[in-house]
C-alpha positions as CSV (number, residue, x, y, z in Angstrom):
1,X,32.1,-10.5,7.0
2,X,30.9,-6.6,7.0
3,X,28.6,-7.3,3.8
4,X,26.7,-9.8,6.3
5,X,26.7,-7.3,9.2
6,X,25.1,-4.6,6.8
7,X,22.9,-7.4,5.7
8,X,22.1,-8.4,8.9
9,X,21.4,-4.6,10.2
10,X,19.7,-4.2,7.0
11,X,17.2,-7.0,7.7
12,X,16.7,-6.1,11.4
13,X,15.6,-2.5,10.5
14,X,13.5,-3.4,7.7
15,X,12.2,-6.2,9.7
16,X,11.3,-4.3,13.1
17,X,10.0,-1.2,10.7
18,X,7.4,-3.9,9.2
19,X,6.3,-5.4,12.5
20,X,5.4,-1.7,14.0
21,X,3.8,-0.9,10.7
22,X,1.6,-3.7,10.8
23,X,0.8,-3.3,14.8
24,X,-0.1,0.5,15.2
25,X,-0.9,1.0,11.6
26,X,-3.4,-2.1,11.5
27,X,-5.1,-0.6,15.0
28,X,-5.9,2.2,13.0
29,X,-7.3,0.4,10.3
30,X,-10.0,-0.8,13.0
31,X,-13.5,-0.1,11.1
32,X,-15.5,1.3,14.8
33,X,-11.8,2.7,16.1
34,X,-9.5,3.3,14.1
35,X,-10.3,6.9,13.3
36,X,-10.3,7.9,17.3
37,X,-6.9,5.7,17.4
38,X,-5.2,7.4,14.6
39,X,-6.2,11.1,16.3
40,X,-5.1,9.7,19.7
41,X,-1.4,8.8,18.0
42,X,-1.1,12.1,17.6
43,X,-0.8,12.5,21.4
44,X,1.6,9.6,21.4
45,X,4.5,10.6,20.2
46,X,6.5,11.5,17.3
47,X,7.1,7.3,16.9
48,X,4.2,6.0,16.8
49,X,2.4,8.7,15.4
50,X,5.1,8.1,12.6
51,X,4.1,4.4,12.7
52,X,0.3,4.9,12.9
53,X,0.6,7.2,9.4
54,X,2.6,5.1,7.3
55,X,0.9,2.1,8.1
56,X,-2.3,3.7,7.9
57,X,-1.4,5.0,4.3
58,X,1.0,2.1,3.1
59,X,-1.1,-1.0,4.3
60,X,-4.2,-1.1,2.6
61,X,-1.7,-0.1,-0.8
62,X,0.2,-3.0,-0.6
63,X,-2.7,-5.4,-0.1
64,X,-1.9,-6.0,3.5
65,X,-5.0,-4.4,5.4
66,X,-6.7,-7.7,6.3
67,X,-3.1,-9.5,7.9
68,X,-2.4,-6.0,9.8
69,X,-6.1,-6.0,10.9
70,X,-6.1,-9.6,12.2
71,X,-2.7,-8.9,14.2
72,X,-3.9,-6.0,16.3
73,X,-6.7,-8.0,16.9
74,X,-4.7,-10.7,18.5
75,X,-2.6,-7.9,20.4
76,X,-5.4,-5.2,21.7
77,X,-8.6,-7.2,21.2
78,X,-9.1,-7.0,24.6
79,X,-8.5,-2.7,24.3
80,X,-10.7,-3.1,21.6
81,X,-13.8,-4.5,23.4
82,X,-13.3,-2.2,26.2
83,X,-13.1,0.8,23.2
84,X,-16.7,-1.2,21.8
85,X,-18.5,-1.1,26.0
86,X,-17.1,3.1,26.3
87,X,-17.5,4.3,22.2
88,X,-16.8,7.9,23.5
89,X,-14.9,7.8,26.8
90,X,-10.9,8.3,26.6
91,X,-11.4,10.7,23.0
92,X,-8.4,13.0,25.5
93,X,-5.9,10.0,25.9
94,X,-3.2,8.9,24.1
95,X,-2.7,5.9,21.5
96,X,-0.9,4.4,24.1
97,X,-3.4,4.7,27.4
98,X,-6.4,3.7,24.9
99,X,-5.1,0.6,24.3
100,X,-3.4,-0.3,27.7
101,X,-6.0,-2.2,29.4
102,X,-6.1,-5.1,31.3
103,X,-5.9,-8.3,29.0
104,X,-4.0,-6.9,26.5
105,X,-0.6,-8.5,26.1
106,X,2.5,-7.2,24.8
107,X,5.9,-9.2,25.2
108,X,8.6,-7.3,25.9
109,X,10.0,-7.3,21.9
110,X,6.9,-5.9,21.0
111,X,7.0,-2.9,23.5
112,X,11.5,-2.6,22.8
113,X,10.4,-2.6,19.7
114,X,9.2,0.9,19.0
115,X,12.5,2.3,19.2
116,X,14.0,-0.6,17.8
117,X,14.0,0.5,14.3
118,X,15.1,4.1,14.8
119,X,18.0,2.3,16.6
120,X,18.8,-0.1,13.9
121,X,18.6,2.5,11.8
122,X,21.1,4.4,13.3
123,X,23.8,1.6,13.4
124,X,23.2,0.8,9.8
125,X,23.8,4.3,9.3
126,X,27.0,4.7,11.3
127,X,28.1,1.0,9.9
128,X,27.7,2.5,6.3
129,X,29.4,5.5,6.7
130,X,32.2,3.6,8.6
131,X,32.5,0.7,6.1
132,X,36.0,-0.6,4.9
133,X,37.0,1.1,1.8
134,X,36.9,-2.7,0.1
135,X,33.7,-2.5,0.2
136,X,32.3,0.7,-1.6
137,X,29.6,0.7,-3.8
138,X,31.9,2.1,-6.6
139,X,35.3,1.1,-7.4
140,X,38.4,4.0,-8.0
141,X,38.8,4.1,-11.4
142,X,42.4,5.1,-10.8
């Protein structure tokens, strides 16, 4: 039952790291603003300026540029056509306030989700650490 739990957690992190990847890092990957997005993470936050690199840098690696594109497209197209009508207005804002116009929906998952994974992350942490002694990677040679 603690093998699933670790499973589980181990999913959920991985899971939630992917979806933020593919969100903030395919808003950078925007061909007319994705440059000014990625410099206006940096103003964010440690998170999603974290989020905005990797995915930046890991996405178009694993293939996965066009699918990351086409899903901050369906989140902040409507940020991004107000980013197309003002090309040089908001350069002092953050990641955040450049992309929160009206239009642009974000369910509530989406939004929890940025500290999602460093939470996951924790408890998978804290649930390896504390895990039953039946269950350690190696066995006691005794």
């Amino acid at each position: 039952m603690y093998r699933l739990l670790l499973l589980a957690l181990m999913i959920a992190t991985f899971g939630s790291l992917a979806a933020n990847l593919m969100e903030f890092g395919g808003a950078t990957l925007h061909p007319r603003h994705g440059e000014r997005l990625a410099e206006a993470a940096a103003r964010d936050g440690v998170l999603v300026e974290s989020y905005t690199a990797a995915g930046r840098a890991l996405l178009p690696r694993i293939g996965m540029q066009e699918r990351a594109l086409a899903t901050a497209q369906d989140i902040y197209g409507a940020a991004f056509a107000v980013l197309d009508r003002q090309p040089t207005a908001n350069d002092e804002r953050s990641f955040s306030d450049m992309l929160d116009v009206p239009g642009v929906y974000r369910p509530a998952w989406r939004v929890a989700n940025v500290w999602g994974t460093p939470v996951l992350f924790g408890l998978l942490l804290l649930a390896w650490i504390f895990r039953p002694r039946a269950i350690h990677s190696f066995p006691n040679q005794r």
